[in-house]
C-alpha positions in Angstrom: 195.5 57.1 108.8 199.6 56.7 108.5 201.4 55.0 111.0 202.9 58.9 111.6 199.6 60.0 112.5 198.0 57.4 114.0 201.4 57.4 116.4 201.0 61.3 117.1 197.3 61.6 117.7 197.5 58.4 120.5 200.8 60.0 122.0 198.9 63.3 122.4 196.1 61.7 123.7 197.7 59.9 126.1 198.8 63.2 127.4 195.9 64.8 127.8 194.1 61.4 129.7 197.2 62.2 132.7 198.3 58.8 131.6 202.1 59.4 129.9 203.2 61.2 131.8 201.7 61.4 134.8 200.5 65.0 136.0 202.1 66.7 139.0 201.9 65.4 142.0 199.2 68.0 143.1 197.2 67.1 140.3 197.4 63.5 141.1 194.3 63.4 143.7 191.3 61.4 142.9 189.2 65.0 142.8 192.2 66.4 140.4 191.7 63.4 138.1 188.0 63.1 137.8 187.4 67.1 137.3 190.3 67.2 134.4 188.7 65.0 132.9 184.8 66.2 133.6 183.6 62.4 133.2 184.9 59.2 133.5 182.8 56.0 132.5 182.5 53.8 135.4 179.8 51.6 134.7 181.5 48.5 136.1 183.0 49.6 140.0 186.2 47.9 140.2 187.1 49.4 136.3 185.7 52.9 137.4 188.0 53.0 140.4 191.1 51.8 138.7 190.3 54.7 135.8 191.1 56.9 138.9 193.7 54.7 140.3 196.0 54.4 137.5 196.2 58.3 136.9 196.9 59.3 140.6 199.5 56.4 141.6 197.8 56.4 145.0 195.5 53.1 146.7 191.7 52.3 146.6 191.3 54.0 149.9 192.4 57.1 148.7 189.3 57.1 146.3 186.8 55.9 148.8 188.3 58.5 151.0 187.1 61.2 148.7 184.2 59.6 147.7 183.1 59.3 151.5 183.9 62.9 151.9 181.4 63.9 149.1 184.3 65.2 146.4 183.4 62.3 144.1 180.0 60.5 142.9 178.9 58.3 140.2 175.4 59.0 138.5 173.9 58.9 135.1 174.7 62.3 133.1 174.8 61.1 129.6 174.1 58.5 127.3 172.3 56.2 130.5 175.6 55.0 131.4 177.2 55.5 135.0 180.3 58.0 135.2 182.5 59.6 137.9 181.6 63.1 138.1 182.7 65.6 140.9 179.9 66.1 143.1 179.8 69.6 142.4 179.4 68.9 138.9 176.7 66.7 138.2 174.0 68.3 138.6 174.8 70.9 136.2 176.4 68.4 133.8 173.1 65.9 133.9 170.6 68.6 133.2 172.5 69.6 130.5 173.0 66.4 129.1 170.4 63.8 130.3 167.6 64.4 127.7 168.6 61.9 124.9 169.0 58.9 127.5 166.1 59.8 129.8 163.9 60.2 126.7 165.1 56.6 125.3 164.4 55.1 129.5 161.2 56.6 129.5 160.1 53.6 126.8 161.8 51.0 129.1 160.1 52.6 131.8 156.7 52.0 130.4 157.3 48.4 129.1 157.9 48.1 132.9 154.8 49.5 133.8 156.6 52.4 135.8 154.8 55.4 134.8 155.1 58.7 136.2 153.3 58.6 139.1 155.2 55.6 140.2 158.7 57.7 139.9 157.3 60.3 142.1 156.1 57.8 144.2 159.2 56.5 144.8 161.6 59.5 144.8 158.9 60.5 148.0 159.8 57.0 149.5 163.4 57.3 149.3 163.5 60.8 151.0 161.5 60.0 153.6 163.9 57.0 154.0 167.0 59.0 153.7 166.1 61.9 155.5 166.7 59.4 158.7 169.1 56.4 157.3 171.2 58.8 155.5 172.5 56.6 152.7 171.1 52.7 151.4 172.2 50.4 149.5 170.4 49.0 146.5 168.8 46.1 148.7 167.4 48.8 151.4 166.5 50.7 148.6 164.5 47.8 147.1 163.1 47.3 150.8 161.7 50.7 150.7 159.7 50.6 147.9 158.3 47.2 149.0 157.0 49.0 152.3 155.3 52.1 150.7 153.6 49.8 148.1 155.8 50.1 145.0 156.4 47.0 143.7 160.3 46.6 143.4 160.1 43.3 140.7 162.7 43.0 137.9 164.9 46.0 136.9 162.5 48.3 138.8 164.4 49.0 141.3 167.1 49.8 138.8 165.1 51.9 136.4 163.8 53.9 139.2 167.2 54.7 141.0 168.5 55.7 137.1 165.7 58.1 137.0 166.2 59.7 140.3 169.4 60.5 139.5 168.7 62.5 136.3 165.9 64.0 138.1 168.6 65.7 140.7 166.8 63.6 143.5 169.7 61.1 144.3 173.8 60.3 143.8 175.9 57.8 144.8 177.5 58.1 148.0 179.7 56.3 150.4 181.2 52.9 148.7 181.2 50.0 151.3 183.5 47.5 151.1 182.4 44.3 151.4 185.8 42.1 151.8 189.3 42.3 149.9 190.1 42.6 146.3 188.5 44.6 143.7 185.0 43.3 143.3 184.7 43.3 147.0 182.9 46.6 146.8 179.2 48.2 147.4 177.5 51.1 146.3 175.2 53.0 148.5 172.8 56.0 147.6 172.3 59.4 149.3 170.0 62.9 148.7 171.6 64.8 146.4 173.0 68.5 147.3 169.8 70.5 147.7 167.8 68.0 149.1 170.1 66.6 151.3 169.0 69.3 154.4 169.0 66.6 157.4 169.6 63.7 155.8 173.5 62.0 157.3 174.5 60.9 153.3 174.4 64.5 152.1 177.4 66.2 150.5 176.7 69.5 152.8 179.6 71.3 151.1 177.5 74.3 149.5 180.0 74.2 146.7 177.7 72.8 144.1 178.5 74.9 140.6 175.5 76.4 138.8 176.8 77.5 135.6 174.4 78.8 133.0 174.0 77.7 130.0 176.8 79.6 128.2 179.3 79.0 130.9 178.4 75.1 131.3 178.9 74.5 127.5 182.2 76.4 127.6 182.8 74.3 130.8 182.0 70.8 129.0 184.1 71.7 125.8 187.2 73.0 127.2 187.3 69.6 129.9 186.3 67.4 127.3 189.1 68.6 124.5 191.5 69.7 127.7 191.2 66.0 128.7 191.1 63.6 125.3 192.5 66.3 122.6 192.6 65.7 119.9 189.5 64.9 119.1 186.8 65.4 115.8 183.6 66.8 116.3 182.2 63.4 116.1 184.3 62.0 119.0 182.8 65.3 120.8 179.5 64.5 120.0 179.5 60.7 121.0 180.7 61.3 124.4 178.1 63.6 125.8 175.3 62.1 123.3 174.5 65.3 121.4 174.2 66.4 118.2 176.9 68.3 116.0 174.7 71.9 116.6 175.7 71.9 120.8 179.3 70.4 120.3 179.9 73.3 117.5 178.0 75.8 120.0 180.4 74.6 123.2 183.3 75.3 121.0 182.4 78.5 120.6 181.5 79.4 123.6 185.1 78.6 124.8 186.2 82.0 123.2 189.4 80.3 121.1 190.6 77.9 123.6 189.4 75.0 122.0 191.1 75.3 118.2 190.6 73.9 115.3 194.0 71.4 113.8 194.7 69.6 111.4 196.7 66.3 111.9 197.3 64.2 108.9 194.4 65.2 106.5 191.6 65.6 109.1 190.3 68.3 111.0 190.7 68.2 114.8 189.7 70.2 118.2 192.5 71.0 120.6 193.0 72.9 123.4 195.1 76.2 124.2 196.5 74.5 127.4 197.2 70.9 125.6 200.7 69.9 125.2 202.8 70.1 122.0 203.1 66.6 120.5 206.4 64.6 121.3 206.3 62.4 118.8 209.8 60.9 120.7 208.0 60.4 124.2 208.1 57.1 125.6 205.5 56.5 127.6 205.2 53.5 130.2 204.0 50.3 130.3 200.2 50.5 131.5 197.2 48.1 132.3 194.2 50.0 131.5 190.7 49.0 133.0 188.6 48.2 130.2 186.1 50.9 130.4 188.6 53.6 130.5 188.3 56.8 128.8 191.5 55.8 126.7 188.8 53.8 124.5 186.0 55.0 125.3 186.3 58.4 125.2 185.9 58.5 121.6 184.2 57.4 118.8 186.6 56.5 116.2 189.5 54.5 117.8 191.7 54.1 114.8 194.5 56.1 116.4 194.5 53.4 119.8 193.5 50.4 118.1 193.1 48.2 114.4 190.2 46.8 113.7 191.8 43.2 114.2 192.9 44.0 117.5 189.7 45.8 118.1 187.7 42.6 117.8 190.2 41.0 120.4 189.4 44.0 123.2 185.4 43.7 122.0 185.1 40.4 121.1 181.8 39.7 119.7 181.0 44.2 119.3 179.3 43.3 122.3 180.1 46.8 123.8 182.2 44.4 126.9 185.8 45.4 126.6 188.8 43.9 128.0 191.4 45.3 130.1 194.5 46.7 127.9 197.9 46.4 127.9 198.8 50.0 126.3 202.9 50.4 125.4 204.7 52.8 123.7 201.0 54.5 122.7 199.6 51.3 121.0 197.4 48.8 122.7 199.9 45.7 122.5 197.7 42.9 124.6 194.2 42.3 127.3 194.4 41.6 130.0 192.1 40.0 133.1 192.6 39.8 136.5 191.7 36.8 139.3 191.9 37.2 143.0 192.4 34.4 145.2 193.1 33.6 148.7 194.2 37.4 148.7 196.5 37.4 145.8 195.7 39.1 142.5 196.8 37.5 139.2 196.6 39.6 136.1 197.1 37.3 132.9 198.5 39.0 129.8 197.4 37.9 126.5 199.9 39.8 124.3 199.1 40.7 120.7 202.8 39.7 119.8 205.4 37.8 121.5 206.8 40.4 124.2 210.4 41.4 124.5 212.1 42.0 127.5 211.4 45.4 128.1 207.5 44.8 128.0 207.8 42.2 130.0 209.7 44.1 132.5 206.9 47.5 132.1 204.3 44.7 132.2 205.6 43.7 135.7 206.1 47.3 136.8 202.4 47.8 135.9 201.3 44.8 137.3 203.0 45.7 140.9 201.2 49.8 140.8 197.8 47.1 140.1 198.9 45.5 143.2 199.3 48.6 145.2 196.6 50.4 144.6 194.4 47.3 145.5 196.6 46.7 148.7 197.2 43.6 147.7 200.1 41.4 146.7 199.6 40.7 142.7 201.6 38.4 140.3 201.6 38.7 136.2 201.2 35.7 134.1 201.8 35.7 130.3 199.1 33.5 128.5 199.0 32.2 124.6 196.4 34.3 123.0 
């Protein structure tokens, strides 16, 4: 891949995440972001609500806001790994696309001794306890079993709660927070939409989508391509965990708006809607979360990263990746961040020595880190 390329396809891309630029201001709300972009990895809380955060410009209470008014969940549609959906989406999206991990959890499940009875056992439990509590945490949840005779031991607890999810039995609901600062947060769970009737935690909106299957494929290609074009087929087919036969079927279900272009020497989809590339945009300064869909939303990240400063984001290919500095399209640092006595410091390892105007972005960033936490936050430049 040139440098020409390489520089294109990350410019475009940046685009189409809402990073550079950002989109209008009334596309900007947490509910805006997460349906452009019909998934965002949040496995890890604080890095799943800065995903958000950094896109709409706004604080952390604007995302608990919507998540407490049932707009926004977390659950597991696709390859076992939590990601913000909107509510209204993930049932849909999880039947669609939940047989590959549920099929590889159902071995994990049985090495636990957890077999099928158990899981209905427990999805009965937790909506007898929810129909009255309206939402628990994973502790009450925990508690639960332990008084209707499931033992809770180990990741059972865990395992269980994974599976009631892709059942359609459970989301996440309400977020508590539990003090100040960005890991100072709590998930709780609540009755999904449907079997919610009752129960305090449920959505209650009655605008859960049920597309068929035609529709929901056109659906998951045109927000997929709409939101990290361009992308190959193989990129498609990582994210949602399928094979080459649905992402080629979504494709065509979208009627044309998802394209076929070439960029360099390789094939790539697009969308109708995406922008033209601006190959002369500059884009700003940004600290991206480490499991942000600028990295992760693909599978080959030759147009973000090299492989020499892909072992410095991955170190070890443990699948844990560090925060990123991202600059005029290229990931230029990491970053971490440490909170104490109610100041955030994020520490810059830089790739490069920086020059003045990263240092000044870098600050900028830094500061929208600060807000969006509600928190004062300081930058600190560290040897790599």
């Amino acid at each position: 891949m040139t440098p020409a390329v390489r520089r294109d396809l990350a410019t475009r891309r940046l685009a189409a995440l809402r990073l550079a630029p950002l989109a209008p201001v009334a596309a900007r709300t947490p509910l805006a972001v997460v349906e452009h972009h019909l998934a965002m990895q949040a496995q890890d809380l604080s890095s799943g609500l800065w995903s958000i955060g950094v896109r709409t410009g706004g604080t952390v209470s604007d995302v608990l806001a919507s998540v407490e008014r049932g707009e926004l969940t977390r659950t597991w549609p696709m390859r076992g790994t939590l990601h913000w959906v909107a509510t209204a989406d993930a049932g849909w999206l999880t039947a669609l696309l939940a047989a590959p991990s549920m099929r590889a959890a159902a071995r994990v499940l049985e090495r636990e001794g957890v077999i099928d009875e158990v899981v209905e056992r427990a999805g009965r439990l937790w909506t007898e306890h929810l129909t009255g509590a309206g939402a628990m945490t994973r502790a009450e949840a925990s508690a639960a079993l332990t008084a209707g005779g499931v033992d809770p031991s180990g990741q059972r607890t865990y395992h269980l709660l994974v599976r009631q999810h892709q059942l359609g039995l459970l989301r996440q609901g309400p977020i508590r927070r539990t003090g100040a600062g960005p890991a100072s947060f709590e998930p709780t769970f609540v009755l999904a939409e449907g079997e919610a009737d009752g129960a305090a935690g449920g959505c209650g909106s009655g605008s859960v989508r049920r597309p068929e299957r035609a529709e929901a494929l056109a659906i998951l290609a045109d927000r997929y391509v709409a939101s990290h074009g361009p992308v190959t087929e193989r990129d498609f087919a990582g994210w949602c965990d399928q094979p080459l036969r649905l992402v080629r079927e979504a494709v065509a279900a979208t009627e044309g708006r998802v394209r076929v272009e070439t960029v360099g020497e390789a094939a790539y989809l697009v969308h109708a809607d995406s922008p033209p590339a601006a190959s002369e945009q500059t884009s700003p300064v940004l600290l991206l979360p480490g499991f942000d869909e600028w990295l992760l939303g693909y599978k080959d990240r030759s147009a973000q990263l090299t492989r020499e400063q892909e072992r410095a984001v991955v170190p070890g290919g443990n699948g844990v990746f560090r925060g990123t500095l991202v600059a005029d399209s290229a990931v230029v640092g990491t970053w971490r961040r440490a909170v104490a006595r109610g100041t955030i410091t994020v520490e810059v390892t830089p790739f490069t020595r920086p020059s003045r105007a990263l240092r000044s972005g870098a600050d900028e960033a830094a500061a929208a880190y600060g807000r969006f936490w509600e928190l004062p936050c300081t930058l600190r430049w560290v040897d790599g």
